[in-house]
N, C-alpha and C positions, 0 to 999 in steps of 0.2 A: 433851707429847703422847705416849699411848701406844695402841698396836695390838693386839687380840686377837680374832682367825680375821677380819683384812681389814676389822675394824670400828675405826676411827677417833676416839679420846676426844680433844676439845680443854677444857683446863682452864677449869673456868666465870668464872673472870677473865677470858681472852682473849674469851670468848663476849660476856659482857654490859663489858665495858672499852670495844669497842670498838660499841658499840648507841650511834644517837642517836634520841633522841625526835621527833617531828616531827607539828606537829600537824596533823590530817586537816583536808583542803578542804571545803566545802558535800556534795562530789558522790563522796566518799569512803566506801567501806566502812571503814577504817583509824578506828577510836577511836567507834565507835556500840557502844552499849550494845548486849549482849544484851535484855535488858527494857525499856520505855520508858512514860511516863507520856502516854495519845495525848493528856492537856490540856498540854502543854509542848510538841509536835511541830507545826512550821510548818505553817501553814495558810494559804491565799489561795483567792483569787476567779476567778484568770485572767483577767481583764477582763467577768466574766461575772456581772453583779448579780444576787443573789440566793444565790450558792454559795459555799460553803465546802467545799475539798478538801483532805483529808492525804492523804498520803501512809503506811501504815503500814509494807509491807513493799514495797519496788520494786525494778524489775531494775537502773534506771540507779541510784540512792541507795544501795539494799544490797546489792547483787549477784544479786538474784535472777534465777535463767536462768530455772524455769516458770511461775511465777504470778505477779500484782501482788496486794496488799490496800491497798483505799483505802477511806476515809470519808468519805463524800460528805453533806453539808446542805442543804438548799432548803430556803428563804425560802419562804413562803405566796406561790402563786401562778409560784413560777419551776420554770423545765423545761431540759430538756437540749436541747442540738438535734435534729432529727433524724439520724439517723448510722447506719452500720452501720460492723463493723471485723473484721479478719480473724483473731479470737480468740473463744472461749468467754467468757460472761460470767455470771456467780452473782449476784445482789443478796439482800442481806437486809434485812427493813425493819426498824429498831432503833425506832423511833417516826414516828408520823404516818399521812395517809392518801394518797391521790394515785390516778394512773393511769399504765399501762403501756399503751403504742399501740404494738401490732409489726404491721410489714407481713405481709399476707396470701400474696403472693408476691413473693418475694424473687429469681425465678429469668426471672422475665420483664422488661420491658422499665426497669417503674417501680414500685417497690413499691405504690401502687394505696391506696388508702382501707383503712385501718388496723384490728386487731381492738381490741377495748378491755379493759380486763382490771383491777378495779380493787385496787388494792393499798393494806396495809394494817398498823400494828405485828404483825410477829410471822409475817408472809408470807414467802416466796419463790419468785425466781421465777430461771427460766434463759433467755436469751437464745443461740437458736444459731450458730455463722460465719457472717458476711455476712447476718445478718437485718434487718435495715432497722428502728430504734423509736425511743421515745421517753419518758421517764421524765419526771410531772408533775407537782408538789404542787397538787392541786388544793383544799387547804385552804385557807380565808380567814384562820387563825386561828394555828395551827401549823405548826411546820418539818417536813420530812418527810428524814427521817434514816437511810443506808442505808449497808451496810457491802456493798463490792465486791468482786470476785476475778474478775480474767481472768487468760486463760492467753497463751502467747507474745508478753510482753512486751517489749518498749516496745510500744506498742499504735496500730496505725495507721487512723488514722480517716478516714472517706468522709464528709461533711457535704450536705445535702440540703434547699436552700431551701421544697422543700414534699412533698405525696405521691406528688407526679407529675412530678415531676422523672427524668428514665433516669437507668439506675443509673453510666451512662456518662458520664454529666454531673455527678456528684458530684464535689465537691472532697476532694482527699484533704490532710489536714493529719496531717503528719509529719515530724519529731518531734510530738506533743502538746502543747499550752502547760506543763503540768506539766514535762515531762521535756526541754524545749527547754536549761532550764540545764545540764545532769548531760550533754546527749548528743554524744558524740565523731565519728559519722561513720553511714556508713549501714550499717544493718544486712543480713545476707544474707537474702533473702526466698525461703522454702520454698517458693512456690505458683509 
């Protein structure tokens, strides 16, 4: 070991002698590739026929603190629920057609009969904080395939059995089904 102006050299024997390897868990940043093949990257349903969700880049899997990116598939005819959540949200449509149903008022009692908006390969659209919608392959025929990005993730979701439901009576599911394996405890909440 040698010193020069208070800087510290340890011989790269000692360095790497004493390194053990250890291979990274499910819910690890530790041994993910920088690049990735998104046809090799786990995919599931959540219990929710019709969807296919990756995960591309995430807070709780790769350490992301501001954004999530995810790739979402719908089946001909499947939709999301209705939800709002207390992050920004990006879609871009990679293929298919559908529609987007956002509440009109999101600030009164129940978001209210919904505007329609229809979406389409090559669209996008933004969903603002706490806006109340609904994303829907309304194709008989084809998937309708969207590439996602919200911001302050893990991402806490309000669930909403119809349009008139108060917004006080939404169920908040949190953790996410997604991020239910990876999440250690609760997160501090901004608002």
């Amino acid at each position: 070991m040698r010193s020069v102006a208070g800087i510290v050299f340890l011989p790269l024997t000692i360095l790497f002698s004493t390194a053990t390897i250890v291979e990274a868990s499910k819910c690890s940043i530790n041994g993910l590739p920088l690049v990735s093949n998104i046809s090799e990257l786990p995919q599931d349903n959540y219990g929710r026929a019709g969807l296919s969700h990756t995960i591309l880049a995430g807070s709780l899997l790769h350490g992301m603190k501001e954004i999530e990116v995810w790739l979402q598939t719908f089946a001909p005819g499947s939709r999301t629920p209705i939800h709002r959540h207390s992050c920004e949200e990006v879609l871009v449509v990679l293929r298919g057609n559908g529609v987007l149903y956002l509440a009109v008022d999101s600030h009164g009692k129940y978001p209210g009969s919904p505007q329609v908006f229809p979406i389409f390969t090559n669209s996008t659209f933004s969903v603002p904080v706490n806006d109340a919608h609904q994303v829907w392959n309304t194709d008989n025929q084809e998937d309708l395939q969207v590439l996602v990005i919200i911001s302050r993730p893990p991402v806490k979701v309000f669930i909403y059995e119809d349009w008139f439901m108060p917004h006080t009576a939404a169920k908040l599911k949190y953790p996410y089904y997604w991020d239910e394996p990876c999440f250690e405890g609760p997160d501090k909440d901004e608002l």
